[in-house]
N, C-alpha and C positions, 0 to 999 in steps of 0.2 A: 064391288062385291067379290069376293073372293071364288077362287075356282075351288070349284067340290073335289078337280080330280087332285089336287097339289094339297091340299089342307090337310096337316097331319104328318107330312114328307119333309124328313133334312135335305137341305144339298147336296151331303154326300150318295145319300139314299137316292135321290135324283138321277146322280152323274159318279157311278162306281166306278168307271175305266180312268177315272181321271188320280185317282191313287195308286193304279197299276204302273203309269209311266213312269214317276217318283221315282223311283228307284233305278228305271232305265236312264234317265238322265241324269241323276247321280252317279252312276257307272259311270255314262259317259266324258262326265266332268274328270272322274281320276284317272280315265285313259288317257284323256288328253292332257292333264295335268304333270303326268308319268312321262309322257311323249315331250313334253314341252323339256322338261327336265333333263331327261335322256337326250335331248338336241342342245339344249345348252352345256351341259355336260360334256357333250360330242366336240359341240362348237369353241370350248375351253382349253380342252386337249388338242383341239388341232393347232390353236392359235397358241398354246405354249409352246407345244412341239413345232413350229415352225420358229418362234425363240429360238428355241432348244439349239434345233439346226441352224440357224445364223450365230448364236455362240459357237457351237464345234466349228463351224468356219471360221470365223473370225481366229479363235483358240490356233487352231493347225497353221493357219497362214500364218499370223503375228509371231508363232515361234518359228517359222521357216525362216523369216524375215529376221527375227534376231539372229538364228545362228547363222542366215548367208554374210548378215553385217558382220559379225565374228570372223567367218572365214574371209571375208576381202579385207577389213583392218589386218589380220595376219598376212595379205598378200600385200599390200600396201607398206607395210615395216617390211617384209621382206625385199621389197624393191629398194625401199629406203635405205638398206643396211648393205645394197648391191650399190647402189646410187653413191652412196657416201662411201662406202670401199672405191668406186671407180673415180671420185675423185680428188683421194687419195692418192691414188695413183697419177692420174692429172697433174695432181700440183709437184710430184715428186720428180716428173716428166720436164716441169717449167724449170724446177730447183737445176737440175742436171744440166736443162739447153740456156738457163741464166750462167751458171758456171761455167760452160764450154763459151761461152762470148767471150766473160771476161777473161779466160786463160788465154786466150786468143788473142783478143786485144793486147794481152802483157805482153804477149810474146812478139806482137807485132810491136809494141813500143819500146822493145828491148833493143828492137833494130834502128828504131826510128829516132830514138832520143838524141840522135845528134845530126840528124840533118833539120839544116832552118825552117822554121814555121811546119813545118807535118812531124818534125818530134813534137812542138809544143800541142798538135792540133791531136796528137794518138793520146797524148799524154791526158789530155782534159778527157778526152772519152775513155780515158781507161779508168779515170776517178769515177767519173760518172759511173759507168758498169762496174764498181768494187759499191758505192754504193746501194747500188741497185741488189746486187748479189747480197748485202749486209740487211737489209730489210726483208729482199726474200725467204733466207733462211731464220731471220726471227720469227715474220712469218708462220713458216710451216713448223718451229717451234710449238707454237700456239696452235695451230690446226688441226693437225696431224693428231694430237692426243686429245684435242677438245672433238674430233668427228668421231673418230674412235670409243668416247664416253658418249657420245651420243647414239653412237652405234649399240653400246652394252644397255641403255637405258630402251631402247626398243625390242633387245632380246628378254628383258625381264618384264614388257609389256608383253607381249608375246606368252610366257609362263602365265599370265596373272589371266589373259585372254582365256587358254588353253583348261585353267582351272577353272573360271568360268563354266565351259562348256560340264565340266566335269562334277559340279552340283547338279540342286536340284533347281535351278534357278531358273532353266526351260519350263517345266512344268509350274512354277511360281506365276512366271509372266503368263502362259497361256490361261491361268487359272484366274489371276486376274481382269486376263483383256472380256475374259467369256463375264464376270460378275459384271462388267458395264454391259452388258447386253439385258441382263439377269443376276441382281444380286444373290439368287436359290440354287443355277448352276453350279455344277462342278465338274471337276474336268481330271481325268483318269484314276475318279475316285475309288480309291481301295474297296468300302464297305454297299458303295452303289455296285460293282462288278463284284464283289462278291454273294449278292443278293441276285446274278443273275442266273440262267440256267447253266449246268455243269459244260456243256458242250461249247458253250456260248465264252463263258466265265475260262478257260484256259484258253482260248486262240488270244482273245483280248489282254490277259494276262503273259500270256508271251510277249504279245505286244508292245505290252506295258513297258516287260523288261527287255526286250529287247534293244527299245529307244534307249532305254536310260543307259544302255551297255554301248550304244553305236555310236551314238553321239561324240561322248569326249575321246573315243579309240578313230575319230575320222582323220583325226590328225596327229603327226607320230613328230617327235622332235629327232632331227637330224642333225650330223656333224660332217666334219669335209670328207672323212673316214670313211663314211659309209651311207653316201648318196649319191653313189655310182656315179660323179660328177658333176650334178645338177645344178648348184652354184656359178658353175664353172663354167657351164657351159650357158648357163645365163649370163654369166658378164661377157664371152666371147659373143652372145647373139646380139646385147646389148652395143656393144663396139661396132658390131658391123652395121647395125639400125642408125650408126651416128656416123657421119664423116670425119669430125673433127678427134671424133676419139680414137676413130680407126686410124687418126694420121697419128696423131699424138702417143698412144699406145699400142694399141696390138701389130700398126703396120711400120713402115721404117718414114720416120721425120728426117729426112733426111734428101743430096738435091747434088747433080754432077755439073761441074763446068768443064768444057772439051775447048783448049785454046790452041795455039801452033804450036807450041812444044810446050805443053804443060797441061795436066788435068789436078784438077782441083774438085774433092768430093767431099758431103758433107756426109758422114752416117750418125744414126740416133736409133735405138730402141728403148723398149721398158719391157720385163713380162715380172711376171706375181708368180707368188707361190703362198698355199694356203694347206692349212692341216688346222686339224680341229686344236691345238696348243698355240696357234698364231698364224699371221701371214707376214708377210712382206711384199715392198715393191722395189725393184733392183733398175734403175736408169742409165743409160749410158749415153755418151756425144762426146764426137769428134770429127776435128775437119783434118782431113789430110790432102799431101798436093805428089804428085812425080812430074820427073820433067822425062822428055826426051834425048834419050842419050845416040851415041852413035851405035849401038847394038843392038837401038832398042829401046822401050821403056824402063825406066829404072823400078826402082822399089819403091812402093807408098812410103812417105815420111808424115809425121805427126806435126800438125803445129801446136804448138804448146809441148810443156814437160810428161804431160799424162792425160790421158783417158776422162773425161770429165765426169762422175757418177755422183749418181744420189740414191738413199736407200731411205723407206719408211722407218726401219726399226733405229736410224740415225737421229730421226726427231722424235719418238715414241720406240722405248726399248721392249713396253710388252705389248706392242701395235697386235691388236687380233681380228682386224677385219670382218670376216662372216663365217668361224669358226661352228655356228652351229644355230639354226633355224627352224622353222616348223612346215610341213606340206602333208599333203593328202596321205597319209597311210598306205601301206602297199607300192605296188607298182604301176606306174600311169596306166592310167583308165578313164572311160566316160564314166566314174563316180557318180553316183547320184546316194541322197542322205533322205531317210523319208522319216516325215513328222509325222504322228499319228493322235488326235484329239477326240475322247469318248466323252461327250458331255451328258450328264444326266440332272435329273432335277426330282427327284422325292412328287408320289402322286397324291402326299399330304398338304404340296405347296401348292398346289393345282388351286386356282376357286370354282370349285363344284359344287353341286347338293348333294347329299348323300340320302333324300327323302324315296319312300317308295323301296327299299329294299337294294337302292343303285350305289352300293359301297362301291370306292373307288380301288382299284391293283393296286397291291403291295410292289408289283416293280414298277421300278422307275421310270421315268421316258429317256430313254436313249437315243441318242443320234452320232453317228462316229465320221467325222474328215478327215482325209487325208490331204496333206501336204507333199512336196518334196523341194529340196535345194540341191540344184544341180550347176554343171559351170559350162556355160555359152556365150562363146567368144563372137561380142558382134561384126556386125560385118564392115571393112576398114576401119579398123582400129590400128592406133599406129604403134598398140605396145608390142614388142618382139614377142613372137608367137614361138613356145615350145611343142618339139615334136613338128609335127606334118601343120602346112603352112593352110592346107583344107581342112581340119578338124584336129584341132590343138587337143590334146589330153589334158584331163584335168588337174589342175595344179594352185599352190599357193603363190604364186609367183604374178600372176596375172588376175587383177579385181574383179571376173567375170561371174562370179557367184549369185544365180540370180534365183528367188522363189515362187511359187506356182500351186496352186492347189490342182488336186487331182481326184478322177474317179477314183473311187474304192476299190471297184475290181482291179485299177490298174497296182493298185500299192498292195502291202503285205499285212494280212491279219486281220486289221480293224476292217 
Protein backbone atom coordinates (compact mmCIF):
# COMPACT_ATOMS: atom_id res chain seq x y z
CA UNK A 1 0.00 0.00 0.00
CA UNK A 2 1.39 3.08 -0.80
CA UNK A 3 2.49 5.90 1.76
CA UNK A 4 -0.04 8.89 1.92
CA UNK A 5 3.04 10.93 2.84
CA UNK A 6 5.12 10.22 -0.67
CA UNK A 7 2.12 9.85 -3.21
CA UNK A 8 1.85 12.68 -5.47
CA UNK A 9 6.04 13.83 -4.89
CA UNK A 10 8.90 13.47 -7.81
CA UNK A 11 12.24 12.56 -6.61
CA UNK A 12 13.55 15.72 -7.21
CA UNK A 13 10.89 17.31 -5.05
CA UNK A 14 11.85 14.57 -2.55
CA UNK A 15 15.60 15.29 -2.54
CA UNK A 16 16.41 19.22 -3.73
CA UNK A 17 20.04 19.50 -2.47
CA UNK A 18 20.98 16.80 -4.53
CA UNK A 19 20.87 19.35 -7.87
CA UNK A 20 22.68 21.96 -5.80
CA UNK A 21 25.99 19.79 -5.81
CA UNK A 22 25.93 19.32 -9.78
CA UNK A 23 27.41 22.15 -10.54
CA UNK A 24 29.96 22.06 -7.56
CA UNK A 25 31.31 19.03 -8.98
CA UNK A 26 31.38 20.14 -12.24
CA UNK A 27 33.52 22.98 -11.22
CA UNK A 28 35.53 20.63 -9.66
CA UNK A 29 36.02 18.29 -12.58
CA UNK A 30 37.49 21.62 -14.67
CA UNK A 31 39.86 22.67 -11.92
CA UNK A 32 41.20 19.73 -11.86
CA UNK A 33 41.11 19.16 -15.36
CA UNK A 34 42.93 22.73 -15.77
CA UNK A 35 45.54 21.43 -13.04
CA UNK A 36 46.14 18.34 -14.76
CA UNK A 37 46.93 20.25 -17.92
CA UNK A 38 48.99 22.90 -16.39
CA UNK A 39 51.26 19.88 -14.92
CA UNK A 40 51.67 18.26 -17.96
CA UNK A 41 52.23 21.31 -19.55
CA UNK A 42 54.80 22.02 -16.78
CA UNK A 43 56.02 18.61 -17.02
CA UNK A 44 56.66 19.04 -21.03
CA UNK A 45 58.63 22.16 -20.76
CA UNK A 46 60.83 20.92 -18.16
CA UNK A 47 61.66 17.76 -20.05
CA UNK A 48 62.41 19.68 -23.25
CA UNK A 49 64.21 22.17 -21.62
CA UNK A 50 66.38 19.69 -20.05
CA UNK A 51 66.83 18.38 -24.03
CA UNK A 52 67.28 21.74 -24.70
CA UNK A 53 70.26 21.97 -22.20
CA UNK A 54 72.04 18.69 -23.16
CA UNK A 55 71.97 19.91 -26.86
CA UNK A 56 73.73 23.40 -25.74
CA UNK A 57 76.12 21.15 -24.12
CA UNK A 58 76.84 18.70 -26.39
CA UNK A 59 76.70 21.90 -29.21
CA UNK A 60 79.59 24.13 -26.99
CA UNK A 61 81.80 21.03 -26.25
CA UNK A 62 81.79 19.16 -29.78
CA UNK A 63 82.81 22.70 -31.31
CA UNK A 64 85.66 23.01 -28.60
CA UNK A 65 86.68 19.78 -29.61
CA UNK A 66 86.77 20.46 -33.33
CA UNK A 67 88.59 23.49 -33.13
CA UNK A 68 91.28 22.11 -30.21
CA UNK A 69 91.69 19.06 -33.06
CA UNK A 70 92.34 22.13 -35.64
CA UNK A 71 94.81 23.66 -33.51
CA UNK A 72 97.02 20.37 -32.57
CA UNK A 73 96.83 19.20 -36.38
CA UNK A 74 98.39 22.75 -36.94
CA UNK A 75 100.87 21.83 -33.99
CA UNK A 76 101.58 18.52 -35.41
CA UNK A 77 102.56 19.82 -39.14
CA UNK A 78 104.31 22.35 -37.36
CA UNK A 79 106.56 19.88 -35.65
CA UNK A 80 106.51 17.98 -38.80
CA UNK A 81 107.83 20.79 -41.00
CA UNK A 82 110.70 21.42 -37.80
CA UNK A 83 111.10 17.53 -37.83
CA UNK A 84 111.80 17.16 -41.64
CA UNK A 85 113.90 20.49 -41.67
CA UNK A 86 116.12 18.98 -38.91
CA UNK A 87 116.54 16.11 -40.90
CA UNK A 88 117.58 17.83 -43.54
CA UNK A 89 120.01 18.86 -41.91
CA UNK A 90 121.03 15.45 -40.63
CA UNK A 91 121.56 13.91 -43.73
CA UNK A 92 123.50 17.01 -44.94
CA UNK A 93 125.75 16.42 -41.75
CA UNK A 94 126.32 12.43 -42.90
CA UNK A 95 126.81 13.89 -46.86
CA UNK A 96 129.80 16.22 -45.36
CA UNK A 97 131.39 13.26 -42.65
CA UNK A 98 130.89 10.56 -45.70
CA UNK A 99 133.07 13.11 -47.90
CA UNK A 100 135.57 13.79 -45.20
CA UNK A 101 136.34 9.69 -45.01
CA UNK A 102 136.71 9.48 -48.35
CA UNK A 103 139.03 12.47 -48.91
CA UNK A 104 140.80 11.11 -46.24
CA UNK A 105 141.21 7.77 -47.22
CA UNK A 106 142.53 9.31 -50.75
CA UNK A 107 144.94 11.06 -49.26
CA UNK A 108 146.05 8.25 -47.23
CA UNK A 109 146.27 6.11 -50.29
CA UNK A 110 148.25 8.55 -52.14
CA UNK A 111 150.84 7.60 -49.60
CA UNK A 112 150.32 4.12 -49.42
CA UNK A 113 150.06 3.03 -52.98
CA UNK A 114 153.29 1.84 -53.16
CA UNK A 115 154.12 0.09 -50.17
CA UNK A 116 153.28 -3.85 -50.33
CA UNK A 117 149.93 -5.15 -49.40
CA UNK A 118 148.53 -1.81 -47.15
CA UNK A 119 148.68 0.26 -50.56
CA UNK A 120 146.57 -2.73 -51.99
CA UNK A 121 144.53 -2.79 -48.63
CA UNK A 122 143.97 1.62 -48.54
CA UNK A 123 143.31 1.24 -52.05
CA UNK A 124 140.13 -1.38 -51.83
CA UNK A 125 138.68 0.77 -48.97
CA UNK A 126 139.06 3.86 -50.67
CA UNK A 127 136.90 2.27 -53.63
CA UNK A 128 134.72 1.21 -51.22
CA UNK A 129 134.16 4.72 -49.45
CA UNK A 130 134.07 6.57 -53.36
CA UNK A 131 131.17 4.24 -53.58
CA UNK A 132 129.59 4.78 -50.52
CA UNK A 133 130.06 8.68 -51.16
CA UNK A 134 128.46 7.97 -54.89
CA UNK A 135 125.18 6.67 -53.38
CA UNK A 136 124.97 9.06 -50.61
CA UNK A 137 124.84 11.90 -52.66
CA UNK A 138 122.20 10.48 -55.09
CA UNK A 139 120.67 9.94 -52.16
CA UNK A 140 120.22 13.33 -50.73
CA UNK A 141 119.55 14.10 -54.51
CA UNK A 142 116.32 12.47 -54.05
CA UNK A 143 115.58 13.58 -50.31
CA UNK A 144 116.64 16.68 -49.83
CA UNK A 145 113.79 18.05 -52.53
CA UNK A 146 111.20 15.18 -52.03
CA UNK A 147 111.32 16.48 -47.68
CA UNK A 148 111.23 19.88 -48.77
CA UNK A 149 107.79 19.05 -51.10
CA UNK A 150 106.62 17.38 -48.33
CA UNK A 151 107.30 20.18 -46.18
CA UNK A 152 105.31 22.87 -48.69
CA UNK A 153 102.33 20.28 -48.80
CA UNK A 154 101.87 20.69 -44.96
CA UNK A 155 102.07 24.42 -45.22
CA UNK A 156 99.20 24.42 -47.72
CA UNK A 157 97.38 21.95 -45.24
CA UNK A 158 97.85 24.41 -42.63
CA UNK A 159 96.09 27.39 -45.01
CA UNK A 160 93.28 24.92 -45.84
CA UNK A 161 93.04 24.23 -41.74
CA UNK A 162 93.30 28.04 -40.99
CA UNK A 163 90.28 28.66 -43.54
CA UNK A 164 88.50 26.18 -41.94
CA UNK A 165 88.39 27.80 -38.80
CA UNK A 166 87.42 31.01 -40.78
CA UNK A 167 83.78 29.72 -42.18
CA UNK A 168 81.01 29.07 -40.82
CA UNK A 169 81.71 25.49 -40.37
CA UNK A 170 81.91 25.89 -36.25
CA UNK A 171 78.64 26.76 -36.09
CA UNK A 172 77.40 24.04 -38.80
CA UNK A 173 78.87 21.21 -36.78
CA UNK A 174 77.64 22.53 -33.36
CA UNK A 175 74.30 22.92 -35.15
CA UNK A 176 74.12 19.72 -36.19
CA UNK A 177 75.63 17.75 -33.11
CA UNK A 178 72.57 19.73 -30.97
CA UNK A 179 69.74 18.23 -33.90
CA UNK A 180 70.92 14.52 -32.81
CA UNK A 181 69.81 15.43 -29.37
CA UNK A 182 66.61 17.32 -30.93
CA UNK A 183 65.94 17.50 -34.57
CA UNK A 184 63.63 21.30 -33.46
CA UNK A 185 66.94 22.63 -31.85
CA UNK A 186 68.88 25.22 -32.91
CA UNK A 187 71.88 26.79 -32.12
CA UNK A 188 72.97 30.63 -32.21
CA UNK A 189 69.87 31.03 -34.04
CA UNK A 190 69.45 34.62 -35.64
CA UNK A 191 65.59 34.99 -35.51
CA UNK A 192 65.25 32.85 -32.04
CA UNK A 193 67.73 35.70 -30.37
CA UNK A 194 66.09 37.96 -32.08
CA UNK A 195 62.68 37.37 -30.66
CA UNK A 196 64.39 37.65 -27.29
CA UNK A 197 64.26 40.55 -24.87
CA UNK A 198 66.33 43.80 -26.05
CA UNK A 199 68.87 43.57 -22.93
CA UNK A 200 69.14 40.02 -23.28
CA UNK A 201 69.19 39.96 -27.33
CA UNK A 202 72.59 42.35 -27.66
CA UNK A 203 75.03 40.58 -24.83
CA UNK A 204 74.07 37.29 -26.76
CA UNK A 205 74.51 38.88 -30.02
CA UNK A 206 77.96 40.30 -29.21
CA UNK A 207 78.54 37.02 -28.44
CA UNK A 208 77.49 35.67 -31.33
CA UNK A 209 79.99 37.97 -33.07
CA UNK A 210 82.37 37.90 -31.31
CA UNK A 211 83.10 34.05 -31.73
CA UNK A 212 82.75 34.14 -35.21
CA UNK A 213 85.58 37.20 -35.11
CA UNK A 214 87.96 35.10 -32.40
CA UNK A 215 87.95 32.06 -33.78
CA UNK A 216 89.91 32.20 -37.20
CA UNK A 217 92.08 35.62 -35.85
CA UNK A 218 93.43 32.79 -32.77
CA UNK A 219 95.78 31.93 -35.21
CA UNK A 220 98.12 34.33 -37.20
CA UNK A 221 100.50 32.86 -40.18
CA UNK A 222 104.14 33.66 -39.49
CA UNK A 223 107.47 33.84 -41.30
CA UNK A 224 111.20 33.51 -40.10
CA UNK A 225 110.91 37.49 -40.40
CA UNK A 226 108.88 38.10 -38.01
CA UNK A 227 108.53 35.47 -35.23
CA UNK A 228 110.93 36.96 -32.96
CA UNK A 229 112.82 33.53 -33.53
CA UNK A 230 110.40 30.98 -32.65
CA UNK A 231 111.27 28.48 -35.19
CA UNK A 232 114.57 28.68 -34.27
CA UNK A 233 114.48 28.34 -31.32
CA UNK A 234 112.36 25.40 -31.39
CA UNK A 235 114.82 23.52 -33.55
CA UNK A 236 117.67 24.68 -31.09
CA UNK A 237 115.24 23.13 -28.02
CA UNK A 238 114.63 20.24 -30.22
CA UNK A 239 118.63 19.43 -30.67
CA UNK A 240 119.23 19.71 -27.06
CA UNK A 241 116.08 17.17 -26.15
CA UNK A 242 118.01 14.75 -28.54
CA UNK A 243 121.64 13.46 -28.07
CA UNK A 244 122.43 12.27 -31.36
CA UNK A 245 121.29 15.47 -32.86
CA UNK A 246 122.93 17.57 -30.56
CA UNK A 247 126.22 15.54 -31.56
CA UNK A 248 125.56 15.59 -35.24
CA UNK A 249 124.29 19.21 -35.53
CA UNK A 250 124.11 21.96 -33.28
CA UNK A 251 127.35 20.51 -31.17
CA UNK A 252 130.89 19.60 -32.55
CA UNK A 253 131.11 15.88 -34.26
CA UNK A 254 134.03 15.71 -33.85
CA UNK A 255 137.03 13.76 -31.34
CA UNK A 256 141.16 14.50 -30.32
CA UNK A 257 143.96 12.04 -30.26
CA UNK A 258 147.19 13.08 -27.85
CA UNK A 259 150.24 10.67 -28.90
CA UNK A 260 154.23 11.40 -28.14
CA UNK A 261 154.78 13.74 -30.60
CA UNK A 262 151.73 14.05 -32.62
CA UNK A 263 148.12 15.26 -32.06
CA UNK A 264 145.61 14.20 -34.33
CA UNK A 265 142.06 16.02 -34.24
CA UNK A 266 138.89 15.53 -35.83
CA UNK A 267 136.56 18.79 -36.17
CA UNK A 268 132.83 18.78 -37.71
CA UNK A 269 130.03 21.20 -37.40
CA UNK A 270 126.73 22.07 -39.29
CA UNK A 271 124.49 25.37 -38.51
CA UNK A 272 121.38 26.54 -40.72
CA UNK A 273 120.13 29.70 -41.65
CA UNK A 274 116.61 30.49 -42.53
CA UNK A 275 114.62 33.61 -43.85
CA UNK A 276 111.22 33.57 -44.93
CA UNK A 277 112.68 33.34 -48.95
CA UNK A 278 114.69 29.89 -48.10
CA UNK A 279 116.98 28.28 -45.67
CA UNK A 280 119.93 26.34 -45.97
CA UNK A 281 122.19 23.75 -44.13
CA UNK A 282 126.07 24.62 -44.44
CA UNK A 283 128.35 21.19 -43.18
CA UNK A 284 131.68 21.14 -42.54
CA UNK A 285 134.69 18.13 -41.61
CA UNK A 286 137.94 17.70 -41.19
CA UNK A 287 140.79 15.87 -39.69
CA UNK A 288 143.90 17.47 -38.97
CA UNK A 289 147.34 16.25 -37.26
CA UNK A 290 150.66 18.43 -35.82
CA UNK A 291 153.64 16.95 -34.82
CA UNK A 292 156.11 17.99 -32.25
CA UNK A 293 158.73 20.07 -33.19
CA UNK A 294 161.83 21.14 -31.30
CA UNK A 295 160.30 24.79 -30.42
CA UNK A 296 157.30 23.30 -29.89
CA UNK A 297 154.16 22.32 -31.51
CA UNK A 298 153.97 23.08 -35.13
CA UNK A 299 150.89 24.24 -37.07
CA UNK A 300 147.71 22.19 -37.52
CA UNK A 301 148.01 20.49 -41.15
CA UNK A 302 144.85 19.15 -43.15
CA UNK A 303 144.82 15.86 -44.26
CA UNK A 304 143.29 15.69 -47.37
CA UNK A 305 143.35 18.72 -50.24
CA UNK A 306 140.36 20.72 -48.52
CA UNK A 307 137.77 21.22 -46.06
CA UNK A 308 135.10 18.58 -46.52
CA UNK A 309 131.42 20.43 -47.00
CA UNK A 310 128.02 19.80 -47.83
CA UNK A 311 125.19 22.43 -48.35
CA UNK A 312 121.30 21.71 -48.73
CA UNK A 313 120.72 24.21 -51.46
CA UNK A 314 123.68 21.77 -53.36
CA UNK A 315 120.91 19.01 -53.73
CA UNK A 316 117.77 21.27 -53.65
CA UNK A 317 118.52 24.98 -55.26
CA UNK A 318 115.17 26.41 -53.91
CA UNK A 319 115.47 24.28 -50.53
CA UNK A 320 112.87 26.36 -48.07
CA UNK A 321 112.80 24.52 -44.98
CA UNK A 322 110.17 26.37 -42.50
CA UNK A 323 109.98 29.74 -44.22
CA UNK A 324 106.54 30.41 -42.74
CA UNK A 325 103.95 28.60 -40.29
CA UNK A 326 101.02 29.18 -38.21
CA UNK A 327 100.85 29.76 -34.12
CA UNK A 328 98.76 31.37 -31.56
CA UNK A 329 98.16 35.00 -32.49
CA UNK A 330 99.82 37.68 -30.35
CA UNK A 331 102.32 37.20 -27.98
CA UNK A 332 102.94 33.87 -25.75
CA UNK A 333 100.27 33.68 -23.24
CA UNK A 334 97.92 31.15 -21.34
CA UNK A 335 95.45 31.78 -24.39
CA UNK A 336 92.42 30.41 -23.88
CA UNK A 337 89.48 30.42 -26.94
CA UNK A 338 85.79 30.35 -25.63
CA UNK A 339 82.94 28.55 -27.41
CA UNK A 340 79.75 29.87 -26.79
CA UNK A 341 76.34 27.55 -27.67
CA UNK A 342 72.61 29.31 -27.33
CA UNK A 343 70.26 26.56 -28.03
CA UNK A 344 66.68 27.18 -28.52
CA UNK A 345 63.67 25.39 -29.60
CA UNK A 346 60.31 27.38 -30.77
CA UNK A 347 57.32 26.87 -27.82
CA UNK A 348 55.33 25.65 -30.92
CA UNK A 349 57.39 22.45 -30.92
CA UNK A 350 56.69 21.76 -27.37
CA UNK A 351 53.74 18.92 -27.00
CA UNK A 352 51.39 20.77 -24.96
CA UNK A 353 47.52 21.54 -24.64
CA UNK A 354 46.69 24.66 -25.14
CA UNK A 355 42.91 23.73 -23.51
CA UNK A 356 41.55 26.04 -20.64
CA UNK A 357 42.99 29.40 -21.88
CA UNK A 358 46.87 27.76 -21.21
CA UNK A 359 48.36 29.39 -24.55
CA UNK A 360 51.76 28.53 -24.70
CA UNK A 361 55.13 31.84 -24.72
CA UNK A 362 55.98 33.11 -27.91
CA UNK A 363 59.75 32.80 -26.67
CA UNK A 364 61.49 30.28 -27.07
CA UNK A 365 63.25 27.88 -24.54
CA UNK A 366 66.70 28.96 -24.24
CA UNK A 367 69.59 27.37 -22.64
CA UNK A 368 73.31 28.78 -23.30
CA UNK A 369 76.93 26.67 -22.67
CA UNK A 370 79.94 27.50 -22.57
CA UNK A 371 82.86 25.83 -23.79
CA UNK A 372 86.57 26.78 -23.75
CA UNK A 373 89.94 25.39 -25.59
CA UNK A 374 92.84 26.00 -23.78
CA UNK A 375 96.72 24.58 -24.00
CA UNK A 376 97.86 22.19 -20.89
CA UNK A 377 100.99 20.72 -21.23
CA UNK A 378 100.78 17.45 -19.39
CA UNK A 379 102.72 16.31 -16.95
CA UNK A 380 106.23 14.51 -18.29
CA UNK A 381 105.79 14.75 -21.60
CA UNK A 382 108.76 14.38 -23.39
CA UNK A 383 108.02 16.97 -26.18
CA UNK A 384 110.49 20.04 -25.79
CA UNK A 385 108.74 22.62 -23.77
CA UNK A 386 108.60 26.29 -24.99
CA UNK A 387 109.18 29.23 -22.60
CA UNK A 388 109.49 28.15 -18.67
CA UNK A 389 109.93 24.36 -18.34
CA UNK A 390 106.86 24.90 -15.08
CA UNK A 391 104.18 26.34 -17.31
CA UNK A 392 105.05 26.42 -21.08
CA UNK A 393 102.99 29.30 -22.99
CA UNK A 394 100.60 28.66 -25.27
CA UNK A 395 101.74 27.72 -28.61
CA UNK A 396 101.24 25.76 -31.90
CA UNK A 397 104.30 23.93 -31.67
CA UNK A 398 103.32 21.51 -29.09
CA UNK A 399 99.75 19.15 -29.54
CA UNK A 400 98.55 20.18 -26.05
CA UNK A 401 95.29 21.71 -26.95
CA UNK A 402 92.74 20.33 -24.91
CA UNK A 403 88.51 21.22 -24.41
CA UNK A 404 86.38 21.57 -21.44
CA UNK A 405 83.06 22.96 -20.71
CA UNK A 406 82.69 25.50 -18.39
CA UNK A 407 80.41 27.53 -16.04
CA UNK A 408 78.74 30.50 -17.66
CA UNK A 409 79.71 32.99 -15.05
CA UNK A 410 83.17 31.78 -15.81
CA UNK A 411 83.05 32.65 -19.75
CA UNK A 412 82.03 35.93 -21.62
CA UNK A 413 78.40 36.96 -22.65
CA UNK A 414 76.39 33.82 -23.12
Amino acid sequence: MADPRTSGTSFRERHPQLGQIAPVALFGVLIASAVLVLMYNTAQKVTEKSQVANAADAAAYSGAVWTARHLNFMAYTNRAMVANHAAVGHLVSYVSWIRYIHESIQHVDRITRYIPYVGQYVSTVEEVAEEVREITEQGAQVLVPAIDGWNTHFRAAQVEVQASLALNNLNDLMEQTARRWDPDVRINDRDAIGAMPDALRRVIEAQVLMQLVNVPTFVERYTASNDSGAVNQLITTSFAANADLRRWISGERGWRENLVAAQIRKQGSTSTSQSEDGADWQARDQLQYRTLGVFGWRSWRRVGDRVSTARASEFDSDYQGVPSYYNVAGRPSAAVLSIGALATKEQSRVATHDKFGLATNESPLAVAAMAEVSFRRPTGSAFAALGSNRREHANLFNPFWDARLVPIESGIGL
